[in-house]
C-alpha atoms as an extended CHARMM CRD file, in Angstrom:
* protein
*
       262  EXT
         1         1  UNK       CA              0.0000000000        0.0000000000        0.0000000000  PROA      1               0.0000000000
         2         2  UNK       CA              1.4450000000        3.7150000000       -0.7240000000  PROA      2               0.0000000000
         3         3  UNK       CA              3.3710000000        5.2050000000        1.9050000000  PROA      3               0.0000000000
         4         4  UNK       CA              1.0610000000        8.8090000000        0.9760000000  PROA      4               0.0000000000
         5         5  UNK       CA             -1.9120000000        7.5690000000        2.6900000000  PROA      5               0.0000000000
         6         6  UNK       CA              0.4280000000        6.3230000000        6.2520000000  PROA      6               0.0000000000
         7         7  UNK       CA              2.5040000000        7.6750000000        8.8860000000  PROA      7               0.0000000000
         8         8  UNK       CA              4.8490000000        5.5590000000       10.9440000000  PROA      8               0.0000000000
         9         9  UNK       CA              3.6260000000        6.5980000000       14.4680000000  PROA      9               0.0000000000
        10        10  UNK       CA              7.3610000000        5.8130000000       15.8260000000  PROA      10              0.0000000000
        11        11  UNK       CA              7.9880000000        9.1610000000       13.9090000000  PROA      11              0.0000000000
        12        12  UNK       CA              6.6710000000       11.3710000000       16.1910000000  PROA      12              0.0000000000
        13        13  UNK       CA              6.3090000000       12.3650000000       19.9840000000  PROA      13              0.0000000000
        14        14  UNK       CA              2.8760000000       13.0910000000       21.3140000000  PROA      14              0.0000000000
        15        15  UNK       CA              0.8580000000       15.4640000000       23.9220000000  PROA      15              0.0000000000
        16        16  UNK       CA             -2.2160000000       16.4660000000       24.8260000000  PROA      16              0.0000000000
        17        17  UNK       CA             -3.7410000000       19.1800000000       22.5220000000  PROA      17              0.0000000000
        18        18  UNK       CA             -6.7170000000       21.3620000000       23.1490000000  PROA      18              0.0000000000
        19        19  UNK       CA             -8.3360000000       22.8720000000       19.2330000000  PROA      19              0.0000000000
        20        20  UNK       CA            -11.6410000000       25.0420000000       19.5860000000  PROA      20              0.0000000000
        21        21  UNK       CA            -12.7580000000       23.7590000000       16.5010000000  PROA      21              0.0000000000
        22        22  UNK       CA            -11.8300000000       20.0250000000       16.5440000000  PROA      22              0.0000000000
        23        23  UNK       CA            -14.0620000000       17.7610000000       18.5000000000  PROA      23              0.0000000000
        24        24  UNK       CA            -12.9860000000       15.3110000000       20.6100000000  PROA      24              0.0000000000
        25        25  UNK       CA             -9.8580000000       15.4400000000       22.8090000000  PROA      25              0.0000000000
        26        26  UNK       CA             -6.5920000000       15.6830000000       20.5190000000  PROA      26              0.0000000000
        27        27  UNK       CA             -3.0040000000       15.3790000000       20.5320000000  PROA      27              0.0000000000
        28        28  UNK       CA             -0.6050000000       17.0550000000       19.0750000000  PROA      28              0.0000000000
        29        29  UNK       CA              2.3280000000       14.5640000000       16.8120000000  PROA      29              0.0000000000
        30        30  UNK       CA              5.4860000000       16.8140000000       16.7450000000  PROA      30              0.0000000000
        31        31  UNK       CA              8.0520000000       14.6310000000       14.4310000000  PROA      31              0.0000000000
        32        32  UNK       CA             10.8690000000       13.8230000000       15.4110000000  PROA      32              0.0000000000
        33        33  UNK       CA             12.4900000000       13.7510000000       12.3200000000  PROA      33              0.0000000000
        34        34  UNK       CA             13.1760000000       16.6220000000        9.6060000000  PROA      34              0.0000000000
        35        35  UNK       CA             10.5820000000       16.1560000000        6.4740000000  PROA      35              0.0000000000
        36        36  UNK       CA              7.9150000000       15.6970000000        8.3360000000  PROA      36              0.0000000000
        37        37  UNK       CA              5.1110000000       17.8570000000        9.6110000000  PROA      37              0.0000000000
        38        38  UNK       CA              2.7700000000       18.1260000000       12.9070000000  PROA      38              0.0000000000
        39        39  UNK       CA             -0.5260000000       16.0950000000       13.1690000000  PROA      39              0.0000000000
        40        40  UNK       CA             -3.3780000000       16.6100000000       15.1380000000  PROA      40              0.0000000000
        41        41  UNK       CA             -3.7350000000       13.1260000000       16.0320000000  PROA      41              0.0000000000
        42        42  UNK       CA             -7.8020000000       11.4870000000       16.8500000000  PROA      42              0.0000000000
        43        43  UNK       CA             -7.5180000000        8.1980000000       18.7250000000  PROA      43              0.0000000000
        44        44  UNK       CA            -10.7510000000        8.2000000000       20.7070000000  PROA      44              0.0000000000
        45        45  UNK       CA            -13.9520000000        7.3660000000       18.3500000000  PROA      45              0.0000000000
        46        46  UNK       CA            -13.4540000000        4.6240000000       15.9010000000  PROA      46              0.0000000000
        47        47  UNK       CA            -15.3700000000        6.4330000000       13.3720000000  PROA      47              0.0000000000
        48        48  UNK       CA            -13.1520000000        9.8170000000       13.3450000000  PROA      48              0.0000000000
        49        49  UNK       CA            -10.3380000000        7.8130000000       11.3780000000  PROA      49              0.0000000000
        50        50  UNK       CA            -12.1430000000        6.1670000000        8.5290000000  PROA      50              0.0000000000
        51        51  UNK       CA            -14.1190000000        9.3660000000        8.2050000000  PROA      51              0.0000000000
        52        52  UNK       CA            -11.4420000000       12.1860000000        8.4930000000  PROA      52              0.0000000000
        53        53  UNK       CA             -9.7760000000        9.6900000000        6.2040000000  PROA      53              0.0000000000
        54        54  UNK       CA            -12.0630000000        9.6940000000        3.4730000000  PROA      54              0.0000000000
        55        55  UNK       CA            -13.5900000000       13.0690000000        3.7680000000  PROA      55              0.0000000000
        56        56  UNK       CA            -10.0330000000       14.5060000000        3.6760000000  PROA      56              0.0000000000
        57        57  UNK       CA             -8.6760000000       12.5200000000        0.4690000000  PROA      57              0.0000000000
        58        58  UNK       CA            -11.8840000000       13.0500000000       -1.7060000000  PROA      58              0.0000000000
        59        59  UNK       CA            -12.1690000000       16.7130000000       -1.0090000000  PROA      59              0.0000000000
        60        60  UNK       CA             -8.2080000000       16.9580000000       -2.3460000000  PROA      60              0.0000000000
        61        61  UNK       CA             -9.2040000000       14.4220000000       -5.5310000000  PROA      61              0.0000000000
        62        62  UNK       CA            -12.0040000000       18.0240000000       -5.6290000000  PROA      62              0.0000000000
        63        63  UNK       CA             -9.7110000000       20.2880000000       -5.2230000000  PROA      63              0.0000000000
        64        64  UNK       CA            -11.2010000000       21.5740000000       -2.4600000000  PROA      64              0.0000000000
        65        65  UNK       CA             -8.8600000000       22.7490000000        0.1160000000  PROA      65              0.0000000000
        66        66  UNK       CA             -8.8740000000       20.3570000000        3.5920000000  PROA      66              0.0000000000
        67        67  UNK       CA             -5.8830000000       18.9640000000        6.0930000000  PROA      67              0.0000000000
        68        68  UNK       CA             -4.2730000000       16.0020000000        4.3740000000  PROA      68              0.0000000000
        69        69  UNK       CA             -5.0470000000       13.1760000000        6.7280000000  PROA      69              0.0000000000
        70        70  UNK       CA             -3.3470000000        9.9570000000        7.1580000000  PROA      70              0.0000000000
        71        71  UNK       CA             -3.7550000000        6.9480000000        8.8080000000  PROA      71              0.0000000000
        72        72  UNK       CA             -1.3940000000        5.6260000000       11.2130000000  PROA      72              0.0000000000
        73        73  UNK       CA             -0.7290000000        1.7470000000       11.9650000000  PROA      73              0.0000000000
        74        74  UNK       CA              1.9060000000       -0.0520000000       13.4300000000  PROA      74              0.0000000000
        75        75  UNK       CA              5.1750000000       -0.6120000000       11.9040000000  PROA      75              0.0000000000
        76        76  UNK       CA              5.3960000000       -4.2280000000       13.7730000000  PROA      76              0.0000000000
        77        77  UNK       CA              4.3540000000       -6.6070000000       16.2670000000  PROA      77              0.0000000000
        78        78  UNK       CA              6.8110000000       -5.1670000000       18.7750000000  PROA      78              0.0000000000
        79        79  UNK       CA              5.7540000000       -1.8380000000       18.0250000000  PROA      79              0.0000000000
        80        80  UNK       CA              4.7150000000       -0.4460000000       21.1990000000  PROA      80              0.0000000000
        81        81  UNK       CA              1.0720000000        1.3930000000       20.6500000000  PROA      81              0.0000000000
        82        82  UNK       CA              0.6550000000        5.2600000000       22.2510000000  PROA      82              0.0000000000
        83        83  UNK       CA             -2.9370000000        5.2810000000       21.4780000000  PROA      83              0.0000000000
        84        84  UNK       CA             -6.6650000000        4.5580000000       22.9040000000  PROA      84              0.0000000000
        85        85  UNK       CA             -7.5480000000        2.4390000000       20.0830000000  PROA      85              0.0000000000
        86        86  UNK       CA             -6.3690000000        0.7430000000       16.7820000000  PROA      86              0.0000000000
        87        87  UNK       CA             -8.4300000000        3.1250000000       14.8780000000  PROA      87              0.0000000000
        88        88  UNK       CA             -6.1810000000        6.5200000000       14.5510000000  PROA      88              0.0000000000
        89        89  UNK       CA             -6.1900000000        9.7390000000       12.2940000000  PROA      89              0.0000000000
        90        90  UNK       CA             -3.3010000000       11.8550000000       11.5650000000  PROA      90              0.0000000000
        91        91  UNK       CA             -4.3200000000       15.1260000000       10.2770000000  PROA      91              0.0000000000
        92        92  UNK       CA             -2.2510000000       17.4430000000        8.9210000000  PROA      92              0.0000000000
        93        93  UNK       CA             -1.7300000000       20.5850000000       11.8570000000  PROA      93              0.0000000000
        94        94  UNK       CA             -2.1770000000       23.8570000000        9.7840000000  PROA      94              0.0000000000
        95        95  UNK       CA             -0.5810000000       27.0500000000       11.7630000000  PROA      95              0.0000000000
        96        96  UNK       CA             -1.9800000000       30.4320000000       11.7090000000  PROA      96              0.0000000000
        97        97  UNK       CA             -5.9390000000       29.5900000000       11.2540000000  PROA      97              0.0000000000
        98        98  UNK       CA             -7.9620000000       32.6640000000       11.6470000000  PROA      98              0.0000000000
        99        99  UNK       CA            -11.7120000000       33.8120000000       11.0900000000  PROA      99              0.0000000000
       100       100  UNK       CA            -13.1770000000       35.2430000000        8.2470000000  PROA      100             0.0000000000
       101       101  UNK       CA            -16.3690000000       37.8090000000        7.6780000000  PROA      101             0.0000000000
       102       102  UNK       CA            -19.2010000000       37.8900000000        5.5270000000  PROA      102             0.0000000000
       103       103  UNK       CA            -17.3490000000       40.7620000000        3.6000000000  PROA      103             0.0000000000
       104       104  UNK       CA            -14.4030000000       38.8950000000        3.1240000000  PROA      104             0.0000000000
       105       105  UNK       CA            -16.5050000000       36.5260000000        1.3120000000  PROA      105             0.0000000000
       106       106  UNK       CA            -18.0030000000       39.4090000000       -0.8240000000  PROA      106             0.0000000000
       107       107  UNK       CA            -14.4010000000       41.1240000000       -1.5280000000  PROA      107             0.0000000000
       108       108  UNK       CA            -13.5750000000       37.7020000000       -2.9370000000  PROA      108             0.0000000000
       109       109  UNK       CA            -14.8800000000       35.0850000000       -5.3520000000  PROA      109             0.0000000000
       110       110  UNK       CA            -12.4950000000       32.9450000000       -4.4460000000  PROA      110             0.0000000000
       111       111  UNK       CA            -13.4800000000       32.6360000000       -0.6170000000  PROA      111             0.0000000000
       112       112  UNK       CA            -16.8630000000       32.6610000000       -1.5810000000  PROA      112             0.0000000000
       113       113  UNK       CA            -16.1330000000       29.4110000000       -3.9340000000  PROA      113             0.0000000000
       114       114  UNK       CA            -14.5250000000       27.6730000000       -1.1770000000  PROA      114             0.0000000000
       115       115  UNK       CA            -17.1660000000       29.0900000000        1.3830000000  PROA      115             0.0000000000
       116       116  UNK       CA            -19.6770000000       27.3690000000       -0.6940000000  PROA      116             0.0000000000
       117       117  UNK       CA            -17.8110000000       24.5470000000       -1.9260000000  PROA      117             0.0000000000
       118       118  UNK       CA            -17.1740000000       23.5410000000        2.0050000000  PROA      118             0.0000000000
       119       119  UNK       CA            -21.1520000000       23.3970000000        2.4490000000  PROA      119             0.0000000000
       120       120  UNK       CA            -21.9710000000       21.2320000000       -0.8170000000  PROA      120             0.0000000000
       121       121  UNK       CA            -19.6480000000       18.5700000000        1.0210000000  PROA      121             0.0000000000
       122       122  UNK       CA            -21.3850000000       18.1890000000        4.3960000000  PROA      122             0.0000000000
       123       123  UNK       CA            -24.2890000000       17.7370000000        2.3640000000  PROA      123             0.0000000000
       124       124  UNK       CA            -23.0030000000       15.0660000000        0.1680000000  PROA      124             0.0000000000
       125       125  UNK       CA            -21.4370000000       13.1650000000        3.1500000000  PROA      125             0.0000000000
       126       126  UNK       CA            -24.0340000000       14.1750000000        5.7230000000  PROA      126             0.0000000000
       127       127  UNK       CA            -21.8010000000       15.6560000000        8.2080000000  PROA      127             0.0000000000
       128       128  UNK       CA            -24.2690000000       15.8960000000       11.0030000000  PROA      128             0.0000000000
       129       129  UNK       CA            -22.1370000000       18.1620000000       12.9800000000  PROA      129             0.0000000000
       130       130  UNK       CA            -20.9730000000       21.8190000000       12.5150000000  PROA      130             0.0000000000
       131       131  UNK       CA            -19.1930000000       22.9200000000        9.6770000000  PROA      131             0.0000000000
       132       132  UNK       CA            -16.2750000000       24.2820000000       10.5790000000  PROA      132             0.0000000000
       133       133  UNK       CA            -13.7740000000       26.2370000000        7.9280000000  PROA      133             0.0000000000
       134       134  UNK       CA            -10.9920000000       29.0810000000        8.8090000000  PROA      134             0.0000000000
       135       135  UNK       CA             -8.9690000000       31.0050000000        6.3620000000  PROA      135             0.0000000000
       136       136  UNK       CA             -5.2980000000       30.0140000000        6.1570000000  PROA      136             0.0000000000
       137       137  UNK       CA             -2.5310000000       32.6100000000        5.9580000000  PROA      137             0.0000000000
       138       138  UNK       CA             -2.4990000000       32.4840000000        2.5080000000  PROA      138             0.0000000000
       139       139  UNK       CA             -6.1880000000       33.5020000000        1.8230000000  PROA      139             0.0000000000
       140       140  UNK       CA             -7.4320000000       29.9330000000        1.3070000000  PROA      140             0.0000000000
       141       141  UNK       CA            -11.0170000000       29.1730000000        3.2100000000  PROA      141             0.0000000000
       142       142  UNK       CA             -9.5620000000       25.2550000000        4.7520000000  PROA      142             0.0000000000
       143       143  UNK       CA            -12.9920000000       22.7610000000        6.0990000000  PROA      143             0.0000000000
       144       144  UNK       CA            -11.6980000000       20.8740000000        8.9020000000  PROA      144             0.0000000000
       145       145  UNK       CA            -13.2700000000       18.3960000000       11.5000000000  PROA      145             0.0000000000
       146       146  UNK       CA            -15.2870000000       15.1780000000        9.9160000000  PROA      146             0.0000000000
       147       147  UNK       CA            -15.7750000000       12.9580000000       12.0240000000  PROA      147             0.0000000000
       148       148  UNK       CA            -19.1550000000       12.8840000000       12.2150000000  PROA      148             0.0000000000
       149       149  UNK       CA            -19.4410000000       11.8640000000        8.5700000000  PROA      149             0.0000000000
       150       150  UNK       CA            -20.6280000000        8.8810000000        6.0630000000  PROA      150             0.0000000000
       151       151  UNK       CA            -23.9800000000        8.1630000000        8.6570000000  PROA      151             0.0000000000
       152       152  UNK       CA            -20.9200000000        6.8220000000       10.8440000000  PROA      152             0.0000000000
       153       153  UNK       CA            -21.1430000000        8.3900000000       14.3000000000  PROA      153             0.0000000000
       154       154  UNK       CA            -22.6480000000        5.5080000000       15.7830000000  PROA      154             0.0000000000
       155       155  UNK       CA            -20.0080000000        2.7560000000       14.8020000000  PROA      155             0.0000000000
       156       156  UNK       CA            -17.9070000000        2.0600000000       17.9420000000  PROA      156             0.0000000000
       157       157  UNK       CA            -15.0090000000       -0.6120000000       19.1120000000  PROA      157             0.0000000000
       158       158  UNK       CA            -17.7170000000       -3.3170000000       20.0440000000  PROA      158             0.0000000000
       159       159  UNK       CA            -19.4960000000       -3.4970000000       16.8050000000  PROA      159             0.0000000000
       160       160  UNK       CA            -16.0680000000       -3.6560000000       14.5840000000  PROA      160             0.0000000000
       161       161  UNK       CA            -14.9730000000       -6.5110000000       16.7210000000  PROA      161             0.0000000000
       162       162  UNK       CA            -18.4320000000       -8.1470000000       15.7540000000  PROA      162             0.0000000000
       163       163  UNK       CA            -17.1060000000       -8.5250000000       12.3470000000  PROA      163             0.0000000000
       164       164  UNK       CA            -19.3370000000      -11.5630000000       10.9960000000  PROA      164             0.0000000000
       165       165  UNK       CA            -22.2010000000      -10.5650000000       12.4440000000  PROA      165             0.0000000000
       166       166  UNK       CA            -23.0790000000       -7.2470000000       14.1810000000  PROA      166             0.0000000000
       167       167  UNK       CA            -21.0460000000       -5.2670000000       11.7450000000  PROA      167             0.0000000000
       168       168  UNK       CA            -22.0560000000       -6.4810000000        8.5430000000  PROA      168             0.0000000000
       169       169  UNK       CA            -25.4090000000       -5.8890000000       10.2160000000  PROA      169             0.0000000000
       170       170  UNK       CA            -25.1040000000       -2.4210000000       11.3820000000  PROA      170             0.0000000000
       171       171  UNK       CA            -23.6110000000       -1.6570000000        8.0460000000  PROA      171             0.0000000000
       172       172  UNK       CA            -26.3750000000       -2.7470000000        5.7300000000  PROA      172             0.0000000000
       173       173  UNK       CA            -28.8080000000       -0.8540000000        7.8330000000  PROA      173             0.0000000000
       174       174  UNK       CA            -26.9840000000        2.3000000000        7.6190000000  PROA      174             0.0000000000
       175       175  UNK       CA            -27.0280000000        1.7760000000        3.2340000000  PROA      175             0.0000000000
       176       176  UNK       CA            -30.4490000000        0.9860000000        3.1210000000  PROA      176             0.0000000000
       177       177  UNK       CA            -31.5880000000        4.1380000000        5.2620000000  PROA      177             0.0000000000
       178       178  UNK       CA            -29.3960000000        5.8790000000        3.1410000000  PROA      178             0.0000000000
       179       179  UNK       CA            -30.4500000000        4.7110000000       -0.3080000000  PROA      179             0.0000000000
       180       180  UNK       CA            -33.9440000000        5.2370000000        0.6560000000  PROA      180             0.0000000000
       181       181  UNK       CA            -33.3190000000        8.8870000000        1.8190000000  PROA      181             0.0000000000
       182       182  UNK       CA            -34.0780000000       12.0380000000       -0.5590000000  PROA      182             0.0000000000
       183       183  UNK       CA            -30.7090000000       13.8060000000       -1.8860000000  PROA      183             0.0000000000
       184       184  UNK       CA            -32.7190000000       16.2710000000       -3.6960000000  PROA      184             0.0000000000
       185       185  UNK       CA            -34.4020000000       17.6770000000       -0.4020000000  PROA      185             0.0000000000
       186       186  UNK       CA            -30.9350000000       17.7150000000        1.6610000000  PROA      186             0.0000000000
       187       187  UNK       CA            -29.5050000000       19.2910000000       -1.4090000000  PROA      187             0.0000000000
       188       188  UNK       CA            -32.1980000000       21.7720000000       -2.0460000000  PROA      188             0.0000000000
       189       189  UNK       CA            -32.1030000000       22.8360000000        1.7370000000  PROA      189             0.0000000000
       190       190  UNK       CA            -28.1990000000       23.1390000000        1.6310000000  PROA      190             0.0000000000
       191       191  UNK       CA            -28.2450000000       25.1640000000       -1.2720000000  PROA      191             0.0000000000
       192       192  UNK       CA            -30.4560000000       27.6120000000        0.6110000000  PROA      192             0.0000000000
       193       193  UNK       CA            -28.5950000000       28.1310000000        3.5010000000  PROA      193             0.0000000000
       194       194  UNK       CA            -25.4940000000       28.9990000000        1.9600000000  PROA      194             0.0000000000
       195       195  UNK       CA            -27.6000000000       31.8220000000       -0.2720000000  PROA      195             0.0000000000
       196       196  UNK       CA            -28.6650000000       32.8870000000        3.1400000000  PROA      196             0.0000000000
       197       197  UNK       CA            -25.2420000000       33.0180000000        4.3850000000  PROA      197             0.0000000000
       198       198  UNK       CA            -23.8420000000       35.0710000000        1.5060000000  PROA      198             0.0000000000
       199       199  UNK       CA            -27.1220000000       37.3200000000        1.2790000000  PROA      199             0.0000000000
       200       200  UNK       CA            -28.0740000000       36.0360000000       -2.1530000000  PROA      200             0.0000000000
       201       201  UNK       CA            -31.7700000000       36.5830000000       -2.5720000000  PROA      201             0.0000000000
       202       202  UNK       CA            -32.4740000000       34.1000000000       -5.2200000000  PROA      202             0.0000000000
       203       203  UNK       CA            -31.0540000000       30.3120000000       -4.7280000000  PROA      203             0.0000000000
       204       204  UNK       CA            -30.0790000000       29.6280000000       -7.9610000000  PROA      204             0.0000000000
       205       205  UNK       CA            -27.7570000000       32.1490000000       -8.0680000000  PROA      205             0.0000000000
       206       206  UNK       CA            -25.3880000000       29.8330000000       -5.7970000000  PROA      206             0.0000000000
       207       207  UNK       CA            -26.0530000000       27.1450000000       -8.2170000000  PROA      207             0.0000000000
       208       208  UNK       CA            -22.4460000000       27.6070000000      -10.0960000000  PROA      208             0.0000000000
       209       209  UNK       CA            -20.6580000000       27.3790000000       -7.0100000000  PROA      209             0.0000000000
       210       210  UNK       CA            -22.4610000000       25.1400000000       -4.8520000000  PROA      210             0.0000000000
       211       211  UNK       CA            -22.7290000000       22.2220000000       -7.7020000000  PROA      211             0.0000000000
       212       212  UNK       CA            -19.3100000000       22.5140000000       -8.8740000000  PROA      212             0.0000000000
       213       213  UNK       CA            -17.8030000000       19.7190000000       -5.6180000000  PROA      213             0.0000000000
       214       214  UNK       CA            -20.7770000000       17.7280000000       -6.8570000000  PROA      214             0.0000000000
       215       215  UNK       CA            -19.8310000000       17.4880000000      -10.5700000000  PROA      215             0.0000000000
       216       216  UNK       CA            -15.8860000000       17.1100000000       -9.5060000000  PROA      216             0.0000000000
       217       217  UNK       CA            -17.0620000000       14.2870000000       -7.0140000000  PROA      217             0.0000000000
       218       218  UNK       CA            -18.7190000000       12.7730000000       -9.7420000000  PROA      218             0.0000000000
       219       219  UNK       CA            -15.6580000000       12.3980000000      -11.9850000000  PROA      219             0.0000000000
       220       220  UNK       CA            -13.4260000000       10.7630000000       -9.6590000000  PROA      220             0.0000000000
       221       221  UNK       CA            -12.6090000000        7.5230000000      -11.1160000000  PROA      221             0.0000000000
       222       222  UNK       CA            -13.1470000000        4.5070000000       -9.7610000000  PROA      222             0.0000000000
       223       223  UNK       CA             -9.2990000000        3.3260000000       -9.6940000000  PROA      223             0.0000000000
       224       224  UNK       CA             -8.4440000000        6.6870000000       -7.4690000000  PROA      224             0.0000000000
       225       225  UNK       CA            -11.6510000000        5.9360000000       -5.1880000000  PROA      225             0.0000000000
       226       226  UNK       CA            -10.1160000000        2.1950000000       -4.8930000000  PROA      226             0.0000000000
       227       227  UNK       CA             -6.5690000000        3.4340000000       -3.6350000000  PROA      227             0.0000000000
       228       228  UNK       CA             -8.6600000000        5.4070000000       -0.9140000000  PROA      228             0.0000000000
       229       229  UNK       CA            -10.5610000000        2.8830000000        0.1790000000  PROA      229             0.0000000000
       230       230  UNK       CA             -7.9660000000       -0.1270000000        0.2980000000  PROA      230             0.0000000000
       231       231  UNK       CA             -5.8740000000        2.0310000000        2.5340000000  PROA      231             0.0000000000
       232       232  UNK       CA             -8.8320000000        1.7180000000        5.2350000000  PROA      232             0.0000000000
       233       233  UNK       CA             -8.1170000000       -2.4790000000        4.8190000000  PROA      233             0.0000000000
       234       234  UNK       CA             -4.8760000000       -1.8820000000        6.5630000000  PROA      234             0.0000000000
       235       235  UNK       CA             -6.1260000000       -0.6540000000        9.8980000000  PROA      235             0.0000000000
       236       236  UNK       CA            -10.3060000000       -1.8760000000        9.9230000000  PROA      236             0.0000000000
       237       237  UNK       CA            -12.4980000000       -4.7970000000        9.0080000000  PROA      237             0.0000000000
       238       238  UNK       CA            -12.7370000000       -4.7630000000        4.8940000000  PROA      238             0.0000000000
       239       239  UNK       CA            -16.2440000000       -4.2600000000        5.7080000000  PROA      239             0.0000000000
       240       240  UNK       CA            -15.9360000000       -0.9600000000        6.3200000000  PROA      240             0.0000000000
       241       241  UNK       CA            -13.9310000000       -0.3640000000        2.7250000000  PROA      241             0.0000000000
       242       242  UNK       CA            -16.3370000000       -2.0990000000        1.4020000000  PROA      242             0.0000000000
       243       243  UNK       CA            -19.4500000000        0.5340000000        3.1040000000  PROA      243             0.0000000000
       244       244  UNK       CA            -17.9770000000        2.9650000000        1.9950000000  PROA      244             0.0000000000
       245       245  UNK       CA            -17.6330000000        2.0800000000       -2.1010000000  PROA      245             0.0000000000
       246       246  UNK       CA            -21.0980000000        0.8460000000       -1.8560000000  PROA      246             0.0000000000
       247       247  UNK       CA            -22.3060000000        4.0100000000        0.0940000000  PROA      247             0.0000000000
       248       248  UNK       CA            -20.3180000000        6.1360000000       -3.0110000000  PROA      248             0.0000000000
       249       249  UNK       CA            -21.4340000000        4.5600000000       -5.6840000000  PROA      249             0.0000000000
       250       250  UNK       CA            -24.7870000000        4.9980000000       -4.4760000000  PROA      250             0.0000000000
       251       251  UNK       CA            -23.5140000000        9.2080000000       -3.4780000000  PROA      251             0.0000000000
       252       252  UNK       CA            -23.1200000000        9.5120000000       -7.4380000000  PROA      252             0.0000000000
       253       253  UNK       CA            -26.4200000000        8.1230000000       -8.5720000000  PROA      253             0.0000000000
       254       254  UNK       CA            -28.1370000000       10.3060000000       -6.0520000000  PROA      254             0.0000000000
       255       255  UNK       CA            -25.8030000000       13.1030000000       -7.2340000000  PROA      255             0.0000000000
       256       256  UNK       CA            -26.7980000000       12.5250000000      -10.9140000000  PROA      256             0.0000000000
       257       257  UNK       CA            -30.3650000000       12.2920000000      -10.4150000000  PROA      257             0.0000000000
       258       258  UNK       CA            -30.1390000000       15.5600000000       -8.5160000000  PROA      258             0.0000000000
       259       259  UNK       CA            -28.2740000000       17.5700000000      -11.5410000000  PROA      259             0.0000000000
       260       260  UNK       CA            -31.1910000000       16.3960000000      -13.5910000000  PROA      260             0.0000000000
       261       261  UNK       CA            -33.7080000000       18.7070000000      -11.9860000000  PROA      261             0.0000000000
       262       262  UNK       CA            -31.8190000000       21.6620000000      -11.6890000000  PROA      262             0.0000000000
């Protein structure tokens, strides 16, 4: 498997790290080696790696800028382990975060892009909790903080050791809920808050913007979607890979249908 999506956790030296915007409670990888860079590590909730996994590597296939997270797994048996659980994030720690203001989103079409963008992806992968996005020193508007992704919130330690039975279980009920659900409505109703946001009075007018990650997401191939996703084999149950290609193919029909209307 490619060294890009994996960090060797013998690499770095951890402590206890406090984010306002990250949930959960964090620490803070400083390497110990030159070439690498600081991670906000999540250890706690097995969901918060496959998610911030995912989340983060399809929103840089869009172009659409995030943290570069990588998983971390041990380098050997002998390897002793630092962490909570066997189910652990790395995310890329990105200095000098700071707020923005509805004006800086009307001074530039840029940040308004990204503001938007940032929006049309909790929607497609149901983030249930806050969005959170900061601008980065360079003028970039960065999303951060998925755990709660993917319908996944509710998968914990007990039901991936169930791997036969309570997994595969919990897993097919989470698809079909989600196949029967209505993209359209959770679209339409994401569309509108983001024209509220940016005081746009009519919704279409965000339409450019706010379908664009949609259309990208739509022409990632299945090969690069594959990588992602086989990465996830090396640290949890391959039904969890295999959730997740089922629960994107199924994102890009909905996604499809959707366009249609509009």
């Amino acid at each position: 498997m490619d060294n890009e999506f994996f960090v060797d956790s013998r690499d770095y030296i951890y402590q206890p790290f406090n984010h306002e915007g990250f949930s959960g409670q964090l620490l803070l990888a400083t390497p110990i080696r030159e070439g690498l860079t600081p991670l906000l590590i999540k250890q706690e909730q097995p969901c918060s790696a496959c998610c911030e996994f995912v989340y983060s590597r399809l929103a840089q296939e869009m172009q659409i800028p995030v943290p570069q997270a990588f998983l971390i797994k041990k380098s050997g048996r002998k390897e002793s382990w630092p962490f909570k659980t066997p189910y652990v994030v790395g995310i890329t720690y990105l200095e000098g975060l700071h707020p923005f203001t509805t004006e800086d989103l009307q001074n530039s079409i840029n940040m308004a892009f990204e503001y938007v963008c940032h929006y049309a992806l909790a929607v497609m992968f149901e983030q249930i909790d806050a969005v959170q996005i900061a601008t980065t020193p360079d003028g970039n508007l960065v999303g951060f903080d998925f755990t709660d992704c993917f319908r996944l919130s509710a998968l914990t330690e007990a039901i991936l050791k169930k791997q036969d039975t309570l997994l595969i279980h919990f897993l097919k009920m989470l698809l079909n809920a989600f196949k029967q659900d209505d993209f359209s409505s959770s679209a339409r109703l994401g569309a509108e808050v983001v024209a509220n946001h940016l005081g746009v009075p009519q919704i279409p007018a965000v339409y450019p913007f706010y379908l664009e990650p949609m259309k990208r997401f739509c022409r990632i191939g299945n090969e690069q979607i594959k990588e992602i996703l086989e990465a996830l084999d090396e640290v949890y149950p391959v039904a969890i890979s295999v959730y997740f290609e089922e629960y994107l193919a199924e994102l890009k029909l909905k996604i499809s249908r959707y366009l249609e209307t509009i």
